[in-house]
Wavefront OBJ file of the C-alpha trace (Angstrom):
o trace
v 54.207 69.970 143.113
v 55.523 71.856 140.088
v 59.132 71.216 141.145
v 58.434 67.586 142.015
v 57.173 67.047 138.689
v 60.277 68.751 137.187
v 62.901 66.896 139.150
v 61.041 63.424 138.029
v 60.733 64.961 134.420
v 65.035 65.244 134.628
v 65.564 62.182 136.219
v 62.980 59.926 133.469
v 65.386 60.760 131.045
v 68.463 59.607 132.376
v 68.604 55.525 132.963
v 70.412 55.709 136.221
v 68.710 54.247 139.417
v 66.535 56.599 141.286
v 65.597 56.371 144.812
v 62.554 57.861 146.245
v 61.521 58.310 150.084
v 59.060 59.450 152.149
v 56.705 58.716 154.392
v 53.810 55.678 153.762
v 51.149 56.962 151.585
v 52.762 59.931 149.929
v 52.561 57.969 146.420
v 56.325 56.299 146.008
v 54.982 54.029 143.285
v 53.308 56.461 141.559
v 56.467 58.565 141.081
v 57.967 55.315 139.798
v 55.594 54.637 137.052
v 56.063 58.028 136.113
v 59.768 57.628 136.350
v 59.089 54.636 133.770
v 56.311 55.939 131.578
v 58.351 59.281 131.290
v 60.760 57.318 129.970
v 63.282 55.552 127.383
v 62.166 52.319 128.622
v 58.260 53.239 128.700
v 57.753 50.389 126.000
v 59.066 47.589 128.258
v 57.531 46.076 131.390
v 56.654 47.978 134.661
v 57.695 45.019 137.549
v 57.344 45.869 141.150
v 58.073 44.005 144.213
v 57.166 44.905 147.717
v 60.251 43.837 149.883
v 58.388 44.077 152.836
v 55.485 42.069 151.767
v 57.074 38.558 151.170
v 58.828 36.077 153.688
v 62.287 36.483 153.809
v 63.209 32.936 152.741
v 61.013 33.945 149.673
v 62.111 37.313 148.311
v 65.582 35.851 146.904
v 63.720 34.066 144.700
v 60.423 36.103 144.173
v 63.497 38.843 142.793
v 66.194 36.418 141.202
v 63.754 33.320 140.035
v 65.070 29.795 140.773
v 65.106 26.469 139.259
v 63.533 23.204 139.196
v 64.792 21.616 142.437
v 66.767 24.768 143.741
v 64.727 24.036 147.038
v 61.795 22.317 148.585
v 58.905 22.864 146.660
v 60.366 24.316 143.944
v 58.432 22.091 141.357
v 59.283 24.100 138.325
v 61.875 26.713 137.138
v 60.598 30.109 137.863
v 61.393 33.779 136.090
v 62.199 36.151 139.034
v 61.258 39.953 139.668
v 64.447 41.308 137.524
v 64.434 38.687 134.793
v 60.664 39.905 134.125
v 62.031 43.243 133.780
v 63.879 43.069 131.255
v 64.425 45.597 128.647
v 62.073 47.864 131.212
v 61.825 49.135 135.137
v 62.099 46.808 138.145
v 60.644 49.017 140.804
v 61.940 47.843 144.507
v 59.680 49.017 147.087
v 60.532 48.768 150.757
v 63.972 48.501 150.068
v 64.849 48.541 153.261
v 63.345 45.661 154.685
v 65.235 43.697 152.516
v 68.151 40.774 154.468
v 71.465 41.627 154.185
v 72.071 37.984 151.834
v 69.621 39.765 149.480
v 71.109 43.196 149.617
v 74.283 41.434 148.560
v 73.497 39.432 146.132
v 71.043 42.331 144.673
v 74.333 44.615 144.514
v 76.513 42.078 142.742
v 73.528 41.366 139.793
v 73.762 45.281 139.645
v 77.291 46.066 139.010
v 77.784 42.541 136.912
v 74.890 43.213 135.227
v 73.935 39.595 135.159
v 71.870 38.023 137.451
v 71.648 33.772 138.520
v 68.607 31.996 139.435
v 68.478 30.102 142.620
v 70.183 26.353 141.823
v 70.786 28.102 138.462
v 74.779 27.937 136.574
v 73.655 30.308 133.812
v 74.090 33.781 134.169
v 71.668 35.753 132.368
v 72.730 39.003 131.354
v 70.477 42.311 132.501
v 69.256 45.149 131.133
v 66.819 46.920 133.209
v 66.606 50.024 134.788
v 66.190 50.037 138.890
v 63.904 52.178 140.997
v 63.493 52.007 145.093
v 61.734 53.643 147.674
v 61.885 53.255 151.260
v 59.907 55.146 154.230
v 62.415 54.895 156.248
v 65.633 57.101 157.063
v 68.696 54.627 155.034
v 71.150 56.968 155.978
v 70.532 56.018 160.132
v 69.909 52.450 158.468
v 73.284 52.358 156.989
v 75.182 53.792 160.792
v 73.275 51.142 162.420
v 74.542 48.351 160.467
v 71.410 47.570 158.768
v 71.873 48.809 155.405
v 74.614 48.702 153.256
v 76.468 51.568 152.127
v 77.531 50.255 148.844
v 73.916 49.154 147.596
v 72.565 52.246 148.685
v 75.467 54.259 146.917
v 74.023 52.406 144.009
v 70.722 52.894 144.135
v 70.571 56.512 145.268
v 72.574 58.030 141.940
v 69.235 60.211 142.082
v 67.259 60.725 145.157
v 63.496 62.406 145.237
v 61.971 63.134 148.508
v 58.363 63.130 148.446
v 57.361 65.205 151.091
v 54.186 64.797 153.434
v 50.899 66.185 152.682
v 50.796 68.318 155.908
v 53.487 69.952 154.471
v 52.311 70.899 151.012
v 48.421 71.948 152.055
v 48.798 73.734 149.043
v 48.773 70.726 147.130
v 44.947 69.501 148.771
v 42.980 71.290 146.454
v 44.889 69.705 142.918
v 45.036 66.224 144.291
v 41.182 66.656 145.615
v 40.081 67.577 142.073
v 42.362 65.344 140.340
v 40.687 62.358 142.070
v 37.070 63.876 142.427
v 37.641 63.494 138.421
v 38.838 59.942 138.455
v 36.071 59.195 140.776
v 33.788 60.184 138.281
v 35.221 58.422 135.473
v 34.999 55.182 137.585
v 31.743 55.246 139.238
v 29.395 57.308 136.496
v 28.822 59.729 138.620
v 29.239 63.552 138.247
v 30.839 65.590 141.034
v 31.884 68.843 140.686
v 33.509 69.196 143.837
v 33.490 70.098 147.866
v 31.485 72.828 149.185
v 33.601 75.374 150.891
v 32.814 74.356 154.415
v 34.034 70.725 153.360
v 37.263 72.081 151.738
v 37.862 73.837 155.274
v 37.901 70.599 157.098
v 39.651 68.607 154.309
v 42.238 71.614 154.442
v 42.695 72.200 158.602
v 42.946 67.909 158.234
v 46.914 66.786 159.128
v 46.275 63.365 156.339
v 48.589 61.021 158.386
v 47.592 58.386 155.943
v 48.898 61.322 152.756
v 47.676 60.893 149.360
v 46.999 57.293 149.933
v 44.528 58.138 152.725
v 43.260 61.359 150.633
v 42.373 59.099 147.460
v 40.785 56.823 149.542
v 38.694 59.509 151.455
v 37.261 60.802 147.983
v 36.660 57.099 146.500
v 34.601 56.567 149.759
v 32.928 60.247 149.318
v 30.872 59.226 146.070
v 29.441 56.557 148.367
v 27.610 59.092 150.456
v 26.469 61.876 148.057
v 23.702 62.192 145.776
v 24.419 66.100 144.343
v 26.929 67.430 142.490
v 28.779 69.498 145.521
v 30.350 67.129 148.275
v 28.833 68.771 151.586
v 30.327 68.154 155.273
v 28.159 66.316 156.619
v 28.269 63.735 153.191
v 31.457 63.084 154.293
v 32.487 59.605 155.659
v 31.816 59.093 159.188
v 35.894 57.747 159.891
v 36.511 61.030 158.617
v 34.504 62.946 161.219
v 36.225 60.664 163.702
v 39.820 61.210 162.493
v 39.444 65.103 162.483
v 38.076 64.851 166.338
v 40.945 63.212 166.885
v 43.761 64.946 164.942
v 42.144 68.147 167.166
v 43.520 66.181 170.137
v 40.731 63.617 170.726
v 42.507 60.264 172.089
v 41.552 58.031 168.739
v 39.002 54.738 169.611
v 40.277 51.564 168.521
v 37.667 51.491 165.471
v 38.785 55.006 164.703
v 42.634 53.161 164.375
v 40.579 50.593 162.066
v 39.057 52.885 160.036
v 42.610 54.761 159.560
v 43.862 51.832 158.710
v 41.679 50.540 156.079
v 41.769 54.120 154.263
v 45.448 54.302 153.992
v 45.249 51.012 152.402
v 42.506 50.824 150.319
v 41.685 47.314 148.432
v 44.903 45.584 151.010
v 43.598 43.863 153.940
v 46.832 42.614 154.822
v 48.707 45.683 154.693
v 46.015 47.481 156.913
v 46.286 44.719 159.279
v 50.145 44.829 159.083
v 50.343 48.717 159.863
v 47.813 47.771 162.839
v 49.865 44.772 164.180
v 47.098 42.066 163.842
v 46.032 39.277 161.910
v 44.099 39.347 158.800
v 41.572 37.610 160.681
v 41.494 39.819 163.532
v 40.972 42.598 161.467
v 38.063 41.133 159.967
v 36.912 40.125 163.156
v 37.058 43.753 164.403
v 35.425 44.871 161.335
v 32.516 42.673 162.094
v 32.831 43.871 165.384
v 32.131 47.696 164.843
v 29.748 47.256 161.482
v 32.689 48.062 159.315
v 31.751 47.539 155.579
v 34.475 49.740 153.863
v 34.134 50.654 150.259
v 37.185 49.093 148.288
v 37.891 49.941 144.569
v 38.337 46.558 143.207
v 39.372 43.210 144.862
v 41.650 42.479 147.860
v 45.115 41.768 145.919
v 46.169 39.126 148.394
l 1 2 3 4 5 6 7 8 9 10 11 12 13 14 15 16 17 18 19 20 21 22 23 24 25 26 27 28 29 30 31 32 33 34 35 36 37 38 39 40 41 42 43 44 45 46 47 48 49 50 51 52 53 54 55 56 57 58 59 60 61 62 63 64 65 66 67 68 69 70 71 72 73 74 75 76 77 78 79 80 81 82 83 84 85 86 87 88 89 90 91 92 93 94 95 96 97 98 99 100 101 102 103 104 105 106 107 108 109 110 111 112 113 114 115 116 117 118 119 120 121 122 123 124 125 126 127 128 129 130 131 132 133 134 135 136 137 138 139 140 141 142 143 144 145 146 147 148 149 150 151 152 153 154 155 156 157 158 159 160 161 162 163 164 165 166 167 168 169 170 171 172 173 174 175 176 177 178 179 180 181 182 183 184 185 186 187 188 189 190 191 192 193 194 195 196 197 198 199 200 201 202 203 204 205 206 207 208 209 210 211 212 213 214 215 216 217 218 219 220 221 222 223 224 225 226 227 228 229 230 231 232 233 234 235 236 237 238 239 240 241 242 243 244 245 246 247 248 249 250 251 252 253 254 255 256 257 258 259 260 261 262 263 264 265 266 267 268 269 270 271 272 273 274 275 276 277 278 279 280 281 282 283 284 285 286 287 288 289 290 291 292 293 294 295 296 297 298 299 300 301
Protein backbone atom coordinates (compact mmCIF):
# COMPACT_ATOMS: atom_id res chain seq x y z
CA UNK A 1 0.00 0.00 0.00
CA UNK A 2 2.92 2.30 0.79
CA UNK A 3 4.19 2.07 -2.80
CA UNK A 4 0.71 2.48 -4.26
CA UNK A 5 0.32 5.56 -2.44
CA UNK A 6 3.75 6.77 -3.67
CA UNK A 7 3.30 6.01 -7.33
CA UNK A 8 -0.26 8.03 -7.14
CA UNK A 9 1.60 10.75 -5.00
CA UNK A 10 4.19 11.08 -8.44
CA UNK A 11 1.68 10.79 -10.86
CA UNK A 12 -0.95 13.77 -8.97
CA UNK A 13 1.61 16.05 -9.76
CA UNK A 14 2.11 15.68 -13.25
CA UNK A 15 -1.20 16.63 -15.52
CA UNK A 16 -0.78 13.82 -17.94
CA UNK A 17 -3.61 11.16 -18.27
CA UNK A 18 -3.37 8.27 -15.95
CA UNK A 19 -4.87 4.97 -16.41
CA UNK A 20 -5.70 2.68 -13.65
CA UNK A 21 -6.79 -1.17 -13.81
CA UNK A 22 -7.71 -3.84 -11.90
CA UNK A 23 -10.12 -5.98 -11.04
CA UNK A 24 -14.02 -4.72 -9.94
CA UNK A 25 -14.00 -3.56 -6.46
CA UNK A 26 -10.35 -2.87 -5.82
CA UNK A 27 -11.24 1.04 -5.50
CA UNK A 28 -10.38 2.56 -9.25
CA UNK A 29 -12.33 5.70 -8.38
CA UNK A 30 -10.94 6.17 -5.30
CA UNK A 31 -7.38 6.31 -6.71
CA UNK A 32 -8.85 8.88 -9.10
CA UNK A 33 -10.10 11.31 -6.62
CA UNK A 34 -6.92 11.02 -5.07
CA UNK A 35 -5.22 11.48 -8.36
CA UNK A 36 -7.41 14.84 -8.44
CA UNK A 37 -7.43 15.99 -4.85
CA UNK A 38 -3.56 15.34 -4.81
CA UNK A 39 -3.48 17.61 -7.31
CA UNK A 40 -2.90 21.00 -9.40
CA UNK A 41 -6.38 20.86 -10.44
CA UNK A 42 -7.85 19.89 -6.83
CA UNK A 43 -9.80 23.34 -6.94
CA UNK A 44 -11.81 22.45 -10.08
CA UNK A 45 -14.58 19.89 -10.55
CA UNK A 46 -14.29 16.07 -9.94
CA UNK A 47 -16.71 14.62 -13.14
CA UNK A 48 -17.04 10.94 -13.58
CA UNK A 49 -18.81 8.90 -16.04
CA UNK A 50 -19.39 5.21 -15.97
CA UNK A 51 -19.00 4.04 -19.69
CA UNK A 52 -20.52 0.97 -18.99
CA UNK A 53 -23.50 2.26 -17.25
CA UNK A 54 -25.28 4.30 -20.06
CA UNK A 55 -26.85 3.13 -23.48
CA UNK A 56 -24.62 3.37 -26.15
CA UNK A 57 -26.69 5.76 -28.28
CA UNK A 58 -26.42 7.91 -25.03
CA UNK A 59 -22.82 8.11 -23.87
CA UNK A 60 -21.73 10.43 -26.96
CA UNK A 61 -23.70 12.84 -25.61
CA UNK A 62 -23.80 12.12 -21.76
CA UNK A 63 -19.58 12.84 -22.52
CA UNK A 64 -19.65 15.57 -25.39
CA UNK A 65 -23.22 17.41 -24.52
CA UNK A 66 -25.47 18.19 -27.53
CA UNK A 67 -27.76 20.79 -28.69
CA UNK A 68 -31.23 21.80 -28.96
CA UNK A 69 -32.53 19.57 -31.78
CA UNK A 70 -29.20 17.51 -32.28
CA UNK A 71 -31.66 14.44 -32.01
CA UNK A 72 -35.02 13.22 -30.94
CA UNK A 73 -35.77 14.38 -27.70
CA UNK A 74 -33.18 16.57 -27.34
CA UNK A 75 -35.46 19.48 -26.01
CA UNK A 76 -32.70 21.67 -24.78
CA UNK A 77 -28.90 22.19 -25.26
CA UNK A 78 -27.06 20.12 -22.81
CA UNK A 79 -23.29 20.54 -21.12
CA UNK A 80 -21.61 17.09 -21.57
CA UNK A 81 -19.24 15.00 -19.16
CA UNK A 82 -15.90 16.95 -20.44
CA UNK A 83 -17.38 20.41 -20.83
CA UNK A 84 -18.37 20.04 -16.95
CA UNK A 85 -14.86 19.36 -16.34
CA UNK A 86 -13.40 22.01 -17.14
CA UNK A 87 -10.49 23.58 -15.54
CA UNK A 88 -10.57 20.06 -13.34
CA UNK A 89 -10.58 15.95 -13.76
CA UNK A 90 -12.96 14.06 -16.06
CA UNK A 91 -12.61 10.60 -14.64
CA UNK A 92 -13.65 7.80 -17.44
CA UNK A 93 -14.56 4.67 -15.84
CA UNK A 94 -15.11 1.50 -17.82
CA UNK A 95 -13.24 2.73 -20.54
CA UNK A 96 -13.44 -0.10 -22.25
CA UNK A 97 -16.90 -0.59 -22.86
CA UNK A 98 -16.92 2.38 -24.66
CA UNK A 99 -18.06 2.06 -29.07
CA UNK A 100 -15.46 2.49 -31.28
CA UNK A 101 -17.51 6.05 -32.79
CA UNK A 102 -16.92 7.23 -29.19
CA UNK A 103 -13.38 6.08 -28.79
CA UNK A 104 -12.78 8.15 -31.90
CA UNK A 105 -14.27 10.99 -31.45
CA UNK A 106 -13.00 10.94 -27.59
CA UNK A 107 -9.30 10.74 -29.12
CA UNK A 108 -9.71 13.60 -31.57
CA UNK A 109 -11.28 16.14 -28.54
CA UNK A 110 -8.00 14.90 -26.79
CA UNK A 111 -5.25 15.71 -29.10
CA UNK A 112 -7.32 18.99 -30.54
CA UNK A 113 -8.02 19.88 -27.32
CA UNK A 114 -11.43 21.11 -28.26
CA UNK A 115 -14.35 19.27 -28.06
CA UNK A 116 -18.11 19.78 -30.27
CA UNK A 117 -21.43 19.14 -28.93
CA UNK A 118 -23.73 16.87 -30.75
CA UNK A 119 -25.59 19.20 -33.70
CA UNK A 120 -23.10 21.75 -32.28
CA UNK A 121 -20.58 24.13 -35.03
CA UNK A 122 -18.69 25.66 -32.09
CA UNK A 123 -15.76 24.14 -30.88
CA UNK A 124 -15.14 24.74 -27.38
CA UNK A 125 -11.72 24.66 -26.36
CA UNK A 126 -10.60 22.08 -23.29
CA UNK A 127 -8.71 22.15 -20.49
CA UNK A 128 -9.12 19.25 -18.30
CA UNK A 129 -7.12 16.64 -17.12
CA UNK A 130 -8.26 12.80 -18.08
CA UNK A 131 -8.31 9.75 -15.84
CA UNK A 132 -9.59 5.98 -16.88
CA UNK A 133 -9.85 2.76 -15.47
CA UNK A 134 -10.88 -0.38 -16.92
CA UNK A 135 -11.15 -4.09 -15.33
CA UNK A 136 -10.40 -5.50 -18.13
CA UNK A 137 -7.02 -6.58 -19.95
CA UNK A 138 -6.83 -3.38 -23.01
CA UNK A 139 -3.80 -4.74 -24.18
CA UNK A 140 -5.84 -8.31 -25.45
CA UNK A 141 -8.66 -5.58 -26.14
CA UNK A 142 -6.51 -3.70 -28.47
CA UNK A 143 -5.16 -7.45 -30.53
CA UNK A 144 -8.71 -8.27 -30.77
CA UNK A 145 -9.79 -5.28 -32.53
CA UNK A 146 -11.78 -3.89 -29.81
CA UNK A 147 -9.78 -1.17 -28.53
CA UNK A 148 -7.85 1.25 -30.14
CA UNK A 149 -4.27 1.52 -29.91
CA UNK A 150 -3.99 5.17 -30.38
CA UNK A 151 -6.61 6.20 -27.56
CA UNK A 152 -5.14 3.89 -25.31
CA UNK A 153 -1.51 5.21 -26.15
CA UNK A 154 -3.14 8.35 -24.95
CA UNK A 155 -4.63 7.58 -22.06
CA UNK A 156 -2.08 5.21 -20.54
CA UNK A 157 1.00 8.02 -20.39
CA UNK A 158 0.84 6.63 -16.66
CA UNK A 159 -0.54 3.32 -15.77
CA UNK A 160 -1.32 2.10 -11.91
CA UNK A 161 -2.33 -1.39 -11.35
CA UNK A 162 -4.33 -1.85 -8.38
CA UNK A 163 -3.83 -5.18 -7.40
CA UNK A 164 -6.46 -7.65 -5.74
CA UNK A 165 -7.02 -7.93 -2.15
CA UNK A 166 -6.10 -11.69 -2.06
CA UNK A 167 -2.97 -10.57 -3.01
CA UNK A 168 -2.09 -7.89 -0.50
CA UNK A 169 -3.67 -9.79 2.85
CA UNK A 170 -1.35 -7.60 4.36
CA UNK A 171 -3.34 -4.76 3.53
CA UNK A 172 -6.82 -6.38 5.55
CA UNK A 173 -5.97 -5.17 8.75
CA UNK A 174 -5.38 -1.07 7.54
CA UNK A 175 -8.38 -1.06 5.31
CA UNK A 176 -10.49 -2.99 8.25
CA UNK A 177 -9.57 -0.21 10.71
CA UNK A 178 -9.69 2.52 8.32
CA UNK A 179 -13.40 1.76 7.70
CA UNK A 180 -14.29 0.36 11.27
CA UNK A 181 -13.37 4.28 11.88
CA UNK A 182 -15.55 5.70 9.18
CA UNK A 183 -18.21 3.43 10.35
CA UNK A 184 -18.14 5.04 13.48
CA UNK A 185 -18.11 8.47 12.34
CA UNK A 186 -21.30 7.66 10.29
CA UNK A 187 -23.44 5.65 12.46
CA UNK A 188 -22.49 7.09 16.24
CA UNK A 189 -21.35 4.18 17.21
CA UNK A 190 -17.98 3.21 18.83
CA UNK A 191 -16.09 0.13 17.63
CA UNK A 192 -12.83 -0.57 18.45
CA UNK A 193 -12.35 -3.36 16.30
CA UNK A 194 -12.55 -7.41 15.48
CA UNK A 195 -11.78 -9.89 18.02
CA UNK A 196 -8.95 -12.08 16.98
CA UNK A 197 -11.00 -15.07 16.02
CA UNK A 198 -12.98 -12.62 13.60
CA UNK A 199 -9.72 -11.15 12.13
CA UNK A 200 -8.78 -14.95 11.37
CA UNK A 201 -11.76 -15.46 9.20
CA UNK A 202 -11.74 -11.92 7.69
CA UNK A 203 -7.92 -12.76 6.99
CA UNK A 204 -8.14 -16.74 5.58
CA UNK A 205 -11.34 -14.81 3.42
CA UNK A 206 -10.22 -14.66 -0.64
CA UNK A 207 -12.68 -10.95 -0.89
CA UNK A 208 -13.72 -11.66 -4.56
CA UNK A 209 -15.83 -8.60 -4.25
CA UNK A 210 -12.04 -6.54 -2.89
CA UNK A 211 -12.30 -3.43 -1.02
CA UNK A 212 -15.68 -2.76 -2.39
CA UNK A 213 -17.01 -5.99 -0.85
CA UNK A 214 -14.68 -5.40 2.40
CA UNK A 215 -16.27 -1.79 3.04
CA UNK A 216 -19.44 -3.12 2.58
CA UNK A 217 -18.90 -6.15 4.98
CA UNK A 218 -17.88 -3.62 7.87
CA UNK A 219 -20.84 -1.01 7.04
CA UNK A 220 -23.15 -4.12 7.44
CA UNK A 221 -21.05 -5.28 10.72
CA UNK A 222 -22.28 -2.21 12.93
CA UNK A 223 -25.73 -3.57 12.09
CA UNK A 224 -25.20 -6.67 14.15
CA UNK A 225 -23.08 -5.63 17.18
CA UNK A 226 -23.86 -4.04 20.31
CA UNK A 227 -20.01 -4.02 22.07
CA UNK A 228 -17.13 -2.43 21.25
CA UNK A 229 -15.13 -5.71 19.78
CA UNK A 230 -16.76 -7.17 16.48
CA UNK A 231 -17.04 -11.03 17.46
CA UNK A 232 -17.53 -13.99 14.78
CA UNK A 233 -20.51 -14.88 15.24
CA UNK A 234 -21.74 -10.77 14.99
CA UNK A 235 -20.73 -11.10 11.72
CA UNK A 236 -23.23 -10.95 8.77
CA UNK A 237 -24.81 -14.12 7.95
CA UNK A 238 -23.76 -13.69 3.75
CA UNK A 239 -20.51 -13.61 5.23
CA UNK A 240 -20.69 -16.99 6.97
CA UNK A 241 -22.11 -18.21 3.68
CA UNK A 242 -19.39 -16.78 1.39
CA UNK A 243 -16.49 -18.22 3.58
CA UNK A 244 -18.32 -21.88 3.36
CA UNK A 245 -18.15 -21.38 0.05
CA UNK A 246 -14.76 -19.81 -0.80
CA UNK A 247 -13.60 -23.25 1.37
CA UNK A 248 -15.07 -25.08 -1.65
CA UNK A 249 -18.81 -25.10 -0.79
CA UNK A 250 -20.80 -24.89 -4.29
CA UNK A 251 -22.36 -21.14 -3.53
CA UNK A 252 -26.61 -21.12 -3.32
CA UNK A 253 -28.19 -18.79 -5.54
CA UNK A 254 -29.02 -16.33 -2.48
CA UNK A 255 -25.42 -16.73 -1.46
CA UNK A 256 -24.66 -15.21 -5.39
CA UNK A 257 -27.34 -12.45 -4.22
CA UNK A 258 -25.91 -11.62 -1.23
CA UNK A 259 -22.32 -11.35 -3.07
CA UNK A 260 -23.76 -9.33 -5.24
CA UNK A 261 -25.43 -6.75 -3.25
CA UNK A 262 -22.11 -6.36 -1.02
CA UNK A 263 -19.85 -5.64 -3.85
CA UNK A 264 -22.23 -3.02 -4.77
CA UNK A 265 -23.44 -1.43 -1.97
CA UNK A 266 -26.28 1.46 -2.39
CA UNK A 267 -26.44 0.17 -6.67
CA UNK A 268 -29.20 -2.10 -7.36
CA UNK A 269 -28.59 -2.00 -10.89
CA UNK A 270 -25.06 -2.71 -10.90
CA UNK A 271 -25.63 -5.80 -8.53
CA UNK A 272 -28.22 -6.94 -10.83
CA UNK A 273 -25.93 -6.25 -13.87
CA UNK A 274 -22.89 -8.34 -12.40
CA UNK A 275 -25.73 -11.10 -11.73
CA UNK A 276 -27.27 -10.96 -15.28
CA UNK A 277 -30.90 -10.08 -14.22
CA UNK A 278 -33.29 -7.44 -14.09
CA UNK A 279 -33.62 -4.88 -11.49
CA UNK A 280 -36.84 -6.35 -10.86
CA UNK A 281 -35.76 -9.79 -10.63
CA UNK A 282 -33.37 -8.96 -8.21
CA UNK A 283 -35.83 -7.47 -6.07
CA UNK A 284 -37.99 -10.21 -6.62
CA UNK A 285 -35.30 -12.64 -5.38
CA UNK A 286 -34.63 -10.45 -2.54
CA UNK A 287 -38.18 -10.78 -1.47
CA UNK A 288 -37.79 -14.20 -2.19
CA UNK A 289 -35.00 -15.18 0.40
CA UNK A 290 -35.93 -12.27 3.20
CA UNK A 291 -33.16 -10.13 1.87
CA UNK A 292 -33.26 -6.64 3.57
CA UNK A 293 -29.59 -5.46 2.95
CA UNK A 294 -28.24 -2.51 4.81
CA UNK A 295 -27.34 0.30 2.18
CA UNK A 296 -25.43 3.53 3.19
CA UNK A 297 -27.58 6.07 1.63
CA UNK A 298 -30.04 5.90 -1.36
CA UNK A 299 -30.03 3.72 -4.52
CA UNK A 300 -28.22 6.27 -7.08
CA UNK A 301 -30.30 5.09 -10.00
Amino acid sequence: MRQLKAQIRQAAAREIPVLITGETGTGKELVARALHHLGPRRQGPFVALNCAGIPEGLLESELFGHERGAFTGAHASRKGKMELAQEGTLFLDEIAEMSPAAQAKLLRAIEGHKVYRLGGKQPLRLDLRILAATNQDLERRMAEGGFRNDLYFRLSMVHLHLPPLRERREDIPLLLAHYLAAGSRRWGTEVAGFTPEAQEALLRYRWPGNVRELCGLVEASFMGTSSSWISLKELPEFFHRRLLADQGLPPTERDLLLSALLAYPGNRTQAARQLGWSRKTLYRKMHKYKIDFPTPGQDPD
